[in-house]
VOZA-804091 format. One line per 5 residues: number of its first residue (from 1); their letters; for each residue x, z, y of C-alpha. Coordinates in Angstrom, 2 decimals. Each point is the difference from the previous one (the first is absolute). Layout:
<pts>
NUM = a = X:Z:Y ~ ...
</pts>
This chain:
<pts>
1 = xxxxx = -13.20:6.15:-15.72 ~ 1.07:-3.09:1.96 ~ 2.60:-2.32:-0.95 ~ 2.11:-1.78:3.06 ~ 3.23:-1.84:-0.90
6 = xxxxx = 2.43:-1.97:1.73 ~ -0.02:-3.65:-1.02 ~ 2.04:-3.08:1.16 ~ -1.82:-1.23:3.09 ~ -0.21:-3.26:1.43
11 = xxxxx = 0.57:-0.18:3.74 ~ 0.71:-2.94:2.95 ~ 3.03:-1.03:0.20 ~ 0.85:1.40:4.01 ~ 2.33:-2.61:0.88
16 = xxxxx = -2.63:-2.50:-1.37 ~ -3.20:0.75:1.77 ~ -1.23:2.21:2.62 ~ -2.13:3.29:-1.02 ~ -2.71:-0.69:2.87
21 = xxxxx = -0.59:-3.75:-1.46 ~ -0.09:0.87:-3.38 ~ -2.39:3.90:-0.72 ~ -4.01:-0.71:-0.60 ~ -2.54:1.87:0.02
26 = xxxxx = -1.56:0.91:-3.51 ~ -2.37:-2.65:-1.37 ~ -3.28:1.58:0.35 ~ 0.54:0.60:4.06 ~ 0.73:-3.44:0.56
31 = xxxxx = -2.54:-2.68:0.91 ~ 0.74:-4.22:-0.05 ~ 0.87:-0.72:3.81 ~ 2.57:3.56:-0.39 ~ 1.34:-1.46:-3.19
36 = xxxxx = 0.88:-3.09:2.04 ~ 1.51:1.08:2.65 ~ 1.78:2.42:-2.32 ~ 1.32:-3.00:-2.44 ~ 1.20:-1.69:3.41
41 = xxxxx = 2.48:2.17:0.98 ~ 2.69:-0.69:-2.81 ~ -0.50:-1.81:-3.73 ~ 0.94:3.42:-1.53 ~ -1.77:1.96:1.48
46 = xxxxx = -1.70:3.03:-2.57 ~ -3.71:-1.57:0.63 ~ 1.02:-3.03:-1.80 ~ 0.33:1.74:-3.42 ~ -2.52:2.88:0.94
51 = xxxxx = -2.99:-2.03:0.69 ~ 0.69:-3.08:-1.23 ~ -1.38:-3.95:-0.01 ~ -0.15:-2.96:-2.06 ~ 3.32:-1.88:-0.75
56 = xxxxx = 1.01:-2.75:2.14 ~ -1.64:-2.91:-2.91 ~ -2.93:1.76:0.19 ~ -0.11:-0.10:-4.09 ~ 1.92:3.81:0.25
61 = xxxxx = -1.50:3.45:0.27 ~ 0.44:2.31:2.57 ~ 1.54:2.45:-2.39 ~ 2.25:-2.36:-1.82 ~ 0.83:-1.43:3.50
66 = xxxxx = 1.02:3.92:0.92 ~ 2.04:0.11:-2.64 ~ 1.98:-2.91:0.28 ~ 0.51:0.22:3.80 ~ 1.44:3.42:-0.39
71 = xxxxx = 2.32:-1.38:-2.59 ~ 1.33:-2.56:2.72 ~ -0.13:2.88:2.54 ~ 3.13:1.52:-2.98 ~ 1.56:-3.35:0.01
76 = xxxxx = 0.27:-0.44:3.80 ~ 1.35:3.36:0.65 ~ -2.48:1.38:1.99 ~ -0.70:3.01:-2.20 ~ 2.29:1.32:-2.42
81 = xxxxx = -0.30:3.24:-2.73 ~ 1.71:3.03:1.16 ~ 3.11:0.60:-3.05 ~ -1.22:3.66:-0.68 ~ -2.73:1.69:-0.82
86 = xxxxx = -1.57:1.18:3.62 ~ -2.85:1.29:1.78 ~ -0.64:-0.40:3.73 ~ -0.58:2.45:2.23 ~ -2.78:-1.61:2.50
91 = xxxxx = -1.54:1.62:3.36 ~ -2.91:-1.49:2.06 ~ 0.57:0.84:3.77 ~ -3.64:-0.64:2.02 ~ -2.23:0.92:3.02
96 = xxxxx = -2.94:1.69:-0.27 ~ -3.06:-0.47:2.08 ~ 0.65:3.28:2.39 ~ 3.48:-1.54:1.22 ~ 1.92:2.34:-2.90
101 = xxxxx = 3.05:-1.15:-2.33 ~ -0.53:0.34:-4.05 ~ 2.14:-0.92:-2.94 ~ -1.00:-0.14:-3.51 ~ 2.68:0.32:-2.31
106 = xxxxx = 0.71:-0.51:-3.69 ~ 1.51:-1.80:-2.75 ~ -0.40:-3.36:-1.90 ~ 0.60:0.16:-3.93 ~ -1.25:-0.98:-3.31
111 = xxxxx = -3.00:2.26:-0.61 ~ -0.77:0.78:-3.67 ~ -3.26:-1.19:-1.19 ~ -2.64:2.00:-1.59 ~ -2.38:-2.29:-1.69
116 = xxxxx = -1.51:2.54:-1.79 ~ -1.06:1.96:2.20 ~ 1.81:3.37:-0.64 ~ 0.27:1.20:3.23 ~ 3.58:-1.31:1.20
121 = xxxxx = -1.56:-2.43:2.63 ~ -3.40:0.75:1.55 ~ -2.21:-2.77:1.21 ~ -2.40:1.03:3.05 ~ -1.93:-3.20:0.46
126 = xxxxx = -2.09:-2.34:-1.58 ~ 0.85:-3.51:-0.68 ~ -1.46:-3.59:0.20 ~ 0.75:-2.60:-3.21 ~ 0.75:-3.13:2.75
131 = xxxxx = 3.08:1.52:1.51 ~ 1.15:2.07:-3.41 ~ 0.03:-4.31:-1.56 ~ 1.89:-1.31:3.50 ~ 3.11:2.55:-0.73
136 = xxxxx = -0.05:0.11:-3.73 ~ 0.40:-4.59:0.36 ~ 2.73:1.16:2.28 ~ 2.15:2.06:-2.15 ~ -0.56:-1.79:-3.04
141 = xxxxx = 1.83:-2.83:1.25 ~ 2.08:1.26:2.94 ~ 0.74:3.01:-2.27 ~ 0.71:1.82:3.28 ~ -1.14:3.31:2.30
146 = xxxxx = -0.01:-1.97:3.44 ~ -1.87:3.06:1.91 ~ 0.04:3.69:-1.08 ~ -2.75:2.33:-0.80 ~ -0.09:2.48:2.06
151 = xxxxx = -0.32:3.23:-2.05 ~ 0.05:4.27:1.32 ~ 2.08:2.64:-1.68 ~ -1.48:3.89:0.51 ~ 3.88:0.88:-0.02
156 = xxxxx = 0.52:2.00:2.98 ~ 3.12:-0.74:1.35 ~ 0.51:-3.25:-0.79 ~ -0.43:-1.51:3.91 ~ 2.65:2.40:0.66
161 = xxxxx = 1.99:-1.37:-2.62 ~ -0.41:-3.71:1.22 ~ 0.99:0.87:3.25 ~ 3.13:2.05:-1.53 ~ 1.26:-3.10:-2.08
166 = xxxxx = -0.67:-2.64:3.23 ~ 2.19:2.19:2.18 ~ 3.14:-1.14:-2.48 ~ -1.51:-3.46:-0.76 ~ 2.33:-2.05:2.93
171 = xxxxx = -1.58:-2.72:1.80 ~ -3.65:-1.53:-1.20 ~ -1.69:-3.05:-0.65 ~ -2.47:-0.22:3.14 ~ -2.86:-2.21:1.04
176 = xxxxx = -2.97:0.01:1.96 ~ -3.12:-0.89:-0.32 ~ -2.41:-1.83:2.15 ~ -2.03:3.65:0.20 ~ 3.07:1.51:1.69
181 = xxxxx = 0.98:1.85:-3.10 ~ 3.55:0.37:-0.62 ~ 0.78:-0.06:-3.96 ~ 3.49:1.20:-1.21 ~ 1.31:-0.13:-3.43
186 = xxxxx = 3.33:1.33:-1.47 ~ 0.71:-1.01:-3.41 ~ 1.16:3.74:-1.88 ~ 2.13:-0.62:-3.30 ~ 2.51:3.24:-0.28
191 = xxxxx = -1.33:2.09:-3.18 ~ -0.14:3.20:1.16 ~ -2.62:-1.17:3.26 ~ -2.08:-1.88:-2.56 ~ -0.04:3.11:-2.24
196 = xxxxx = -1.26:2.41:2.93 ~ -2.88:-2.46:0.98 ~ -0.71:-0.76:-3.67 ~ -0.27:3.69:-1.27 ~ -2.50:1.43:3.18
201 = xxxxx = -2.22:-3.62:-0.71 ~ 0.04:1.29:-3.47 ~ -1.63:3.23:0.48 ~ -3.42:-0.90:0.66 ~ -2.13:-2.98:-0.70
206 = xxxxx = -0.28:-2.58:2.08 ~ -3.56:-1.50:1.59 ~ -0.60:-3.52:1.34 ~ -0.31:0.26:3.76 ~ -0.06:-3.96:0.32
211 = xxxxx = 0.74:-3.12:-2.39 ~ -2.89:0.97:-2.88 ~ -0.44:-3.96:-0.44 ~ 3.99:-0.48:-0.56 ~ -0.13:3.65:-2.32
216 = xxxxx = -2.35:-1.15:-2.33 ~ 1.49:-3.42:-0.41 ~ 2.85:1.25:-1.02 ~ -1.30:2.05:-2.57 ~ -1.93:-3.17:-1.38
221 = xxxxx = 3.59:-1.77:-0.29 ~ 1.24:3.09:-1.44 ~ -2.57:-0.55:-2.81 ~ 0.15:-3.60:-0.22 ~ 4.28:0.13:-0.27
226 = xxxxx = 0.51:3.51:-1.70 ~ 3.43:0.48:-0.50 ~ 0.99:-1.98:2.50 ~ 3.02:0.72:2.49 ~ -1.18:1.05:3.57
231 = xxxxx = -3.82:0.18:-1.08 ~ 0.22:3.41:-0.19 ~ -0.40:0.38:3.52 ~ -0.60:-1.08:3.12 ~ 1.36:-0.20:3.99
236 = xxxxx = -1.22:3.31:2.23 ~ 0.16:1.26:3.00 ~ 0.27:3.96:-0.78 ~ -1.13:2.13:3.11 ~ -1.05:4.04:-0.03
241 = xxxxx = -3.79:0.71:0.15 ~ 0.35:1.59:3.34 ~ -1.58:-0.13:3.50 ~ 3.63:-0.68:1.15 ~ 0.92:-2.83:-1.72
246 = xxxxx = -3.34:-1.79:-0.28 ~ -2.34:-1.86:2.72 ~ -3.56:-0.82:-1.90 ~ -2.57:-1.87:1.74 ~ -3.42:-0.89:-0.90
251 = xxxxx = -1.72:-3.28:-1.45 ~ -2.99:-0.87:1.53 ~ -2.99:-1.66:-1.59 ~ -1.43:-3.24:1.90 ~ -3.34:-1.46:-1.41
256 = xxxxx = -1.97:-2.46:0.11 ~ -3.21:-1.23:-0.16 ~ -1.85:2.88:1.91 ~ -1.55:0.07:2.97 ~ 2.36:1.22:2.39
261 = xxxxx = -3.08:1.98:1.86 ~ -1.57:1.53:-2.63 ~ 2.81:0.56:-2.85 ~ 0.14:3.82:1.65 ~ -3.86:0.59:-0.76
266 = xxxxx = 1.14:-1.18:-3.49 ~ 3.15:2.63:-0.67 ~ -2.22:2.72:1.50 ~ -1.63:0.84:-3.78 ~ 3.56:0.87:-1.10
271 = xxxxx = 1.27:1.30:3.60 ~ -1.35:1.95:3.26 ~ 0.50:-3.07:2.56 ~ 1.04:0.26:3.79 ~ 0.86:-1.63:2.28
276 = xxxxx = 3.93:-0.06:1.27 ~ 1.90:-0.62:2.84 ~ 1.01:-2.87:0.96 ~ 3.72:0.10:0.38 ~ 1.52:-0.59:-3.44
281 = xxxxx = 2.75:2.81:0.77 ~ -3.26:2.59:0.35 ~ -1.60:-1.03:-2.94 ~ 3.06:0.36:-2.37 ~ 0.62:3.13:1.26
286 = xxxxx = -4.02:1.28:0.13 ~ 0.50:-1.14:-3.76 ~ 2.81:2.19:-0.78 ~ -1.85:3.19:2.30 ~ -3.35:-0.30:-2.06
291 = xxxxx = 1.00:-1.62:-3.36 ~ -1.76:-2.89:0.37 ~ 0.49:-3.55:-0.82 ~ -0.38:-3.09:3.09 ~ -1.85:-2.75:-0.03
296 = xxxxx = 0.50:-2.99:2.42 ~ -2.23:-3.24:0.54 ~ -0.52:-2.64:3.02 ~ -2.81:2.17:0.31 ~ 2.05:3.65:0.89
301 = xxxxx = 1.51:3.21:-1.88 ~ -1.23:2.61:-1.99 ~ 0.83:3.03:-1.71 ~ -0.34:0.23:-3.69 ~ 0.02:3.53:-1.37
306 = xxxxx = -0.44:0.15:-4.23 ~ -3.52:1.98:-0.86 ~ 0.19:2.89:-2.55 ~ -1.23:-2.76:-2.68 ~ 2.65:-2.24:1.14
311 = xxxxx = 3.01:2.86:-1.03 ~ -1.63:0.69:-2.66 ~ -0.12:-3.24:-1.46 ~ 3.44:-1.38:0.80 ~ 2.27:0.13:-2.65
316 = xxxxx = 3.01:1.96:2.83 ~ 0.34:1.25:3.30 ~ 1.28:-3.72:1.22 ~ -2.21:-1.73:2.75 ~ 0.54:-3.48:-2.50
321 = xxxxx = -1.64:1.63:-2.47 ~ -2.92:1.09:2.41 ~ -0.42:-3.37:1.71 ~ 0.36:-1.41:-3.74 ~ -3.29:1.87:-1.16
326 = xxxxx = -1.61:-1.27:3.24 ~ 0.83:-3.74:-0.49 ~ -0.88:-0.04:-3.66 ~ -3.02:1.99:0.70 ~ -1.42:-2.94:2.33
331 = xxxxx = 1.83:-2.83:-2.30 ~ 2.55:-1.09:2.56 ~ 2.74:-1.99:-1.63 ~ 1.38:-2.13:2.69 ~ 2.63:2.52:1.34
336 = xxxxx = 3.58:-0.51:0.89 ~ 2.83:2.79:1.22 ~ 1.70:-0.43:3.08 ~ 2.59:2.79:1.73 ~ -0.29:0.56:3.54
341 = xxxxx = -2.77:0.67:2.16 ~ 1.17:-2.68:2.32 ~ 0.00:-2.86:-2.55 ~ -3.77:1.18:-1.21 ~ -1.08:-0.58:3.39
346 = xxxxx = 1.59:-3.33:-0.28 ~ -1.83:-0.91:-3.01 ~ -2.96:1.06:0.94 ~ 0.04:-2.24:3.64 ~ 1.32:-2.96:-2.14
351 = xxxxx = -2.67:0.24:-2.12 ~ 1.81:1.19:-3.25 ~ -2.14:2.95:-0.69 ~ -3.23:1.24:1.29 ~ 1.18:3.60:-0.07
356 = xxxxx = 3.21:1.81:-0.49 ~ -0.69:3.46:-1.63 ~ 3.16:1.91:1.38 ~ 1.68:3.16:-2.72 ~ 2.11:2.56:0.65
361 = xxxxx = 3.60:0.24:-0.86 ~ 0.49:1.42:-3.39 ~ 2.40:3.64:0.15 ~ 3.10:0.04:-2.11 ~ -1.74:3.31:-1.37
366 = xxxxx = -3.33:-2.11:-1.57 ~ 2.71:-2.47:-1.48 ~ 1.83:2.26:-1.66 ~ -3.19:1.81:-1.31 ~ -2.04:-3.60:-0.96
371 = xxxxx = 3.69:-0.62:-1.87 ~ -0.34:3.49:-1.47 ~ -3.10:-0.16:-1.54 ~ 0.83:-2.94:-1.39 ~ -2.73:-2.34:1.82
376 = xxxxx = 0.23:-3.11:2.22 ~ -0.93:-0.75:3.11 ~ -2.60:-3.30:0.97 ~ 2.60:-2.80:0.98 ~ 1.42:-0.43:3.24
381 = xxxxx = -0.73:3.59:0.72 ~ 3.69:1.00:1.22 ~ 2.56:-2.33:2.58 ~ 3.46:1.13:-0.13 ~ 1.89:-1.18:3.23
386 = xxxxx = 2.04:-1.37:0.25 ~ 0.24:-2.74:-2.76 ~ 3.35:0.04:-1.47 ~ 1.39:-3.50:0.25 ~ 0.22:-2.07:-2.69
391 = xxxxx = 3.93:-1.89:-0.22 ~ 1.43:3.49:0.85 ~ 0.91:0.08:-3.75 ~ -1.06:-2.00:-3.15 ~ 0.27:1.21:-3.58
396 = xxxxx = 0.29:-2.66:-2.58 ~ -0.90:1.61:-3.40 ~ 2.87:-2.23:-1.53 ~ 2.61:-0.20:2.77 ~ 3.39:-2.86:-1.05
</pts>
């Protein structure tokens, strides 16, 4: 079963720095002109050591600049290590499309690791090598969890219990970010709450929702530095598999090199093609009605729906597993993921793809059975949202 302890977190400073200036995005959401404006807003602010750049001599690495700015970041006072072992309690207050209110709510600790696979932490995605080598430089010489994984418990009850434990936490640690989220953190160190959130995390395993990249990193320290204080682990963000607490969206496929006219003609051997509407609202919910993929172009919409050959073939019941049969089938390499129907139509009038291939969003019920069955889905299959912010706590694996 899973292992989450309380560790000695690193956090800003409040009299130092202001929360709003100083949270990021995780690294693999945010693009070069984002960084920048993101680095602008205050020299300590969490992108800085999250998705770092070459030292100011240009002679330094990115990682061992990381490192030694963070060390500065100690020396100036603007972040300091909590004196007790803690956990935070952190909740994720957001809009949704429809005009509604949700939270998502859980708690950031020191996740065991399970390198070997026995069935403590589940994995439900595949991974690249390129970004697994970016985080694994980073840790070796920061020797720090700047951003959580975010990683499901099947403990029922344990929302409930956040929300019970908030309700005596006092005052939190607020910011918000340039989405509108508000992002609250309260920094729990009495025993017997620790114990309570500790004991329910520990009765089930726990399954990768978000972070695989960061997960599998840590287990490559791990090996590399057995033994090692704080390698053990690594910084989560623990939230129940539920409808209630979780908001997944979908990943969309753009590709290129078609011909925006007749790439539908070319899907139609794996699915029965059709035309859709053309309001984008109408064809993500004609998707949903007739279980059907969308395809957009310059060119118009279409319906895809997968062909009794296509089901049969795919290795699960996931639309990325359909479209991946589809795209290997015609030898189409030159695709890249993109959330948001919006921002695919964006890419495709900028010229950035030459269709955008859109995919339903994945139910917490096919998580928890891909998890199950212990399989993984293609990458980028699954979008958590929101992002929990990197800077709303740090865990240094060897804290002063």
């Amino acid at each position: 079963m899973a292992r989450l302890d309380p560790f000695r977190p690193t956090v800003y400073e409040p009299s130092r720095v202001d929360a709003d200036d100083v949270i990021a995005p995780p690294y693999d959401v945010v693009g070069p002109r984002e960084r920048a404006s993101l680095a602008a807003r205050s020299p300590y602010n969490a992108i800085h050591v999250e998705l770092p750049v070459e030292g100011p001599d240009e002679l330094t690495d990115p990682y061992t600049a990381a490192a030694r700015l963070f060390a500065s970041w100690h020396e100036d006072g603007a972040v300091r290590v909590h004196e007790r072992p803690a956990m935070a309690l952190y909740r994720m207050t957001f809009a949704t499309e429809d005009g509604g209110v949700r939270t998502t709510t859980g708690v950031l600790g020191a996740l065991g690791l399970d390198p070997a696979g026995t069935g403590e932490v589940l994995p439900h995605e595949q991974t690249t090598p390129k970004d697994k080598y970016d985080r694994l430089s980073l840790l070796r010489a920061a020797r720090t969890n700047f951003s959580p994984i975010w990683a499901l418990t099947l403990a029922d009850g344990f929302g409930k219990a956040c929300d019970e434990a908030i309700s005596g936490a006092g005052e939190p640690w607020r910011a918000t970010d340039d989405e509108g989220v508000l992002h609250e953190r309260w920094l729990v160190d009495d025993p017997g709450a620790l114990e309570s959130l500790t004991s329910l995390v520990a009765t089930t395993p726990a399954l990768i929702a978000d972070g695989h990249h960061r997960y599998e990193t840590a287990c490559t320290y791990l090996e590399e530095h057995p033994g090692q204080p704080g390698a053990e682990a690594a910084l989560a963000f623990v939230v129940e598999l539920s409808e209630e607490h979780l908001f997944v969206q979908a990943i969309h496929r753009l590709v290129r090199g078609v011909d925006p006219s007749g790439f539908a003609g070319d899907l139609s051997s794996w699915f029965d093609v059709s035309e859709g509407p053309g309001d984008d609202g109408r064809l993500s919910d004609a998707m949903i009605e007739e279980g059907a993929l969308g395809l957009l172009t310059t060119a118009g919409s279409w319906l895809l729906r997968p062909t009794r050959r296509l089901l049969e073939r795919a290795a699960d019941d996931l639309d990325s597993s359909r479209l991946q049969v589809a795209l290997a089938d015609l030898g189409l390499t030159d695709v890249g993921f993109q959330h948001g129907v919006v921002n695919c139509r964006r890419a495709l009038a900028g010229g950035m793809a030459d269709a955008a291939v859109l995919l339903r969003p994945v139910s917490v019920e096919q998580i928890e059975k891909t998890a199950e069955g212990a399989r993984r889905m293609p990458p980028k299959t699954t979008f958590f949202a929101p992002k929990p912010r990197t800077g709303m706590v740090f865990r240094e694996l060897d804290p002063a």
